[in-house]
N, C-alpha and C positions, 0 to 999 in steps of 0.2 A: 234540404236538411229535414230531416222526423227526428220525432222529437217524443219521450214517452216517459211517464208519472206513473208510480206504482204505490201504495201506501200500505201496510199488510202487519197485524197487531198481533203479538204471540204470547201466550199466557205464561211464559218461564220468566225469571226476573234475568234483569238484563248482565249479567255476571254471566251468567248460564247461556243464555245464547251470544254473548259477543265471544265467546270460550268455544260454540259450534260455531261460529262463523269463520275463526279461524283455523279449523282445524276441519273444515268442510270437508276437503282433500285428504285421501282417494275416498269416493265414498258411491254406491253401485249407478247415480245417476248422472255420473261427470266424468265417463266413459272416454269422454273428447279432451281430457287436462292429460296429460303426458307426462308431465313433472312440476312440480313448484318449490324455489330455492328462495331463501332468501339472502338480499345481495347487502342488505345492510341495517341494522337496529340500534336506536340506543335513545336513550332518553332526555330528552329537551329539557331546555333550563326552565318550563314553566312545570316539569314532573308528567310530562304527560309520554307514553309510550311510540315511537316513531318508528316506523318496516317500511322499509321499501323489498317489495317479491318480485321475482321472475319467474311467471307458468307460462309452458309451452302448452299450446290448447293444437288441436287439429279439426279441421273440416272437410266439407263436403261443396265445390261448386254445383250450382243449378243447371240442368241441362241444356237452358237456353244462353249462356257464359258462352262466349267467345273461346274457340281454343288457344291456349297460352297468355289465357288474364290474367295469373298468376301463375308463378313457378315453380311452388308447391303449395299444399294443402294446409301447412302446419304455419304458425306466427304466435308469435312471442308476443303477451301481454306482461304490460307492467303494473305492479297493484301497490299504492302508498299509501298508508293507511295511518291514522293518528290515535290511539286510546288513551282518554282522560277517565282515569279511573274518578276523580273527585266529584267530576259533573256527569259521570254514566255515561260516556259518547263516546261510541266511534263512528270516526268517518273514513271511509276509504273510497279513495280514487282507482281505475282501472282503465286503460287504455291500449289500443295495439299498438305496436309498433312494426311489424310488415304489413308491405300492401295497402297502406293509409291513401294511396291515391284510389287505389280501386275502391274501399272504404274505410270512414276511422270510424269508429266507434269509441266513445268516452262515455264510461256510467260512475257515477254517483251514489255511494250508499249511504246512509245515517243512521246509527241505533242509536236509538235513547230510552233511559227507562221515564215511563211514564208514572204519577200519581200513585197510581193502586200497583206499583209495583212488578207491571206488567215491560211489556219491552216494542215498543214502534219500532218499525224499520220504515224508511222514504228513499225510495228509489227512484234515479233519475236518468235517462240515458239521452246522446244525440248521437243521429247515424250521420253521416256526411262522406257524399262519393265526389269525388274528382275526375272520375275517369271521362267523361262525357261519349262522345259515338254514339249519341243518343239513347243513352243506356242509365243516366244518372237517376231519372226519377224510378227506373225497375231497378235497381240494385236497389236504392235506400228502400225502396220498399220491400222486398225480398230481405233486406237485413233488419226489417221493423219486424218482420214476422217471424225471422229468428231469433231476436234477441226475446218478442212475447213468448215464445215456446220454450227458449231456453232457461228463461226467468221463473219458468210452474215446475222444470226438471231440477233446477239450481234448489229451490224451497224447500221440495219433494228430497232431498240430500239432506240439508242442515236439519230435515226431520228426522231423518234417521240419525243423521248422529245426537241431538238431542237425545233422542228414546235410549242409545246408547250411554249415555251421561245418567238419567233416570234410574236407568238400570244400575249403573256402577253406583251412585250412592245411595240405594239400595242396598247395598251389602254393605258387610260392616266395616269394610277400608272404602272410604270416598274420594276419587282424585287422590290417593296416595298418601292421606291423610284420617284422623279418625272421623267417623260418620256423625258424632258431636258437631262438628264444623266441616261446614259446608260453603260452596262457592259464592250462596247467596246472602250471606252474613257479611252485614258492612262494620267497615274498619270503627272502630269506635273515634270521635273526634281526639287528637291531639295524643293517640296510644298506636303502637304498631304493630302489626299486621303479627308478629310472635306475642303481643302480651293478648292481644284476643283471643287466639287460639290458645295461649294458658289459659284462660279467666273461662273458655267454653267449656274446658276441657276438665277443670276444679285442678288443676298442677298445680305447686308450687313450683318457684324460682329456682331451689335447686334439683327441679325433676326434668329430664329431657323434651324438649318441646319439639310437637310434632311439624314436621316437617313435609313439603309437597308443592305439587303447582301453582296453586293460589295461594301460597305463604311468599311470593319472591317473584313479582311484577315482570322481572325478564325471562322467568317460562313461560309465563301467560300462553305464548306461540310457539 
C-alpha cells in the first residue's frame, strides 16, 4: 500500500472555493473525466448537504502492463461528498470502482475555512494493488506518481475555474444574483439566507428579492 498527504491554502474564502470544487468539471486540465452525474442528493437530518456522483474518468496503461490487465481504459469513480454550510466543511470521498484488484485508489478531501477566512484543503490518498505476479509493489508505485501528477493538474482546474468565478462577480450580475451580495457573505445567525440578501441589498419586504445559486442550498451543485 502508498500512502500520500497533501496540505495546499487558497486565499478565496471558503464559500467560493467549495462552489469551484464542485463544479471543477469540465474544465481544460481533466481532459481524462468523460462525464459526471449525480446519482443521488438530499439533505440530512443534521442540515448538512449529501451527493453522491458518478464520473467516468479514462486512462492510459504503462508500457510495461501485461497485455490484457485490464479490459478497458475507462472506470467509473464514485465521489460522496458531505457540505456543512454552518462549520465551513466539506468532505468528500472518491474511489474506483473497476479494476480494484489491479488497483484501488481511495482519496480523501477536506475544506475548511480557516481563521483569516482563508480556505485549507487536506488531501489524503491510498493506492492498494491486488494483482500480485510480482507486479504489486510497481503498480502501487506507478499509481503514487499518477495520482502526484494528477493532483498539480486537478489544482491547476479548480484555478481556472475560480478566476472564472472572480470574473463573474465582477460584473455587475454575480452568480445570478446582484453584485451587493456575494458568495462569501455569511448567513447572519438565526435570519435566512432571503432576509440577508434583502438587508445587502436595502429592499424592503414588499420588493422582490433576489434570487440565484447561493440564495437555495440545493444549487450549491
Amino acid at each position: 500500500m502508498r500512502f500520500y498527504s497533501q496540505s495546499f491554502l487558497y486565499d478565496d474564502p471558503w464559500s467560493i472555493v467549495s462552489y469551484a470544487f464542485f463544479m471543477r468539471y469540465p474544465n481544460p486540465f481533466a481532459s481524462h473525466v468523460l462525464s459526471c452525474d449525480v446519482v443521488s442528493r438530499n439533505i440530512s437530518p443534521t442540515g448538512t448537504l449529501v451527493t453522491t456522483r458518478l464520473i467516468l474518468k479514462s486512462g492510459a496503461m504503462p508500457r510495461w502492463a501485461p497485455k490484457g490487465m485490464v479490459s478497458r481504459a475507462e472506470s467509473w469513480v464514485i465521489e460522496e461528498s458531505e457540505v456543512d454550510p454552518v462549520g465551513r466543511v466539506v468532505r468528500c470521498t472518491t474511489k474506483n470502482l473497476d479494476h480494484v484488484k489491479v488497483m484501488r485508489v481511495e482519496e480523501r478531501v477536506i475544506l475548511e475555512q480557516t481563521s483569516d477566512d482563508k480556505t485549507l484543503q487536506n488531501t489524503e490518498a491510498r493506492i492498494v494493488s491486488g494483482f500480485g505476479w510480482g507486479l504489486t509493489k510497481r503498480i502501487e508505485s506507478h499509481g503514487l506518481a499518477r495520482f502526484k501528477a494528477n493532483i498539480q493538474r486537478s489544482r491547476q482546474g479548480l484555478f481556472t475555474i475560480l478566476e472564472l468565478i472572480r470574473q463573474s462577480r465582477a460584473q455587475t450580475m454575480t452568480m445570478g444574483v446582484p453584485s451587493l451580495y456575494t458568495p462569501s457573505q455569511r448567513f447572519a445567525s438565526g435570519s435566512s439566507a432571503s432576509q440577508t440578501a434583502s438587508e445587502a441589498s436595502g429592499s424592503s419586504d414588499n420588493e422582490q428579492k433576489p434570487r440565484g445559486t447561493w440564495l437555495n442550498p440545493k444549487s450549491w451543485l
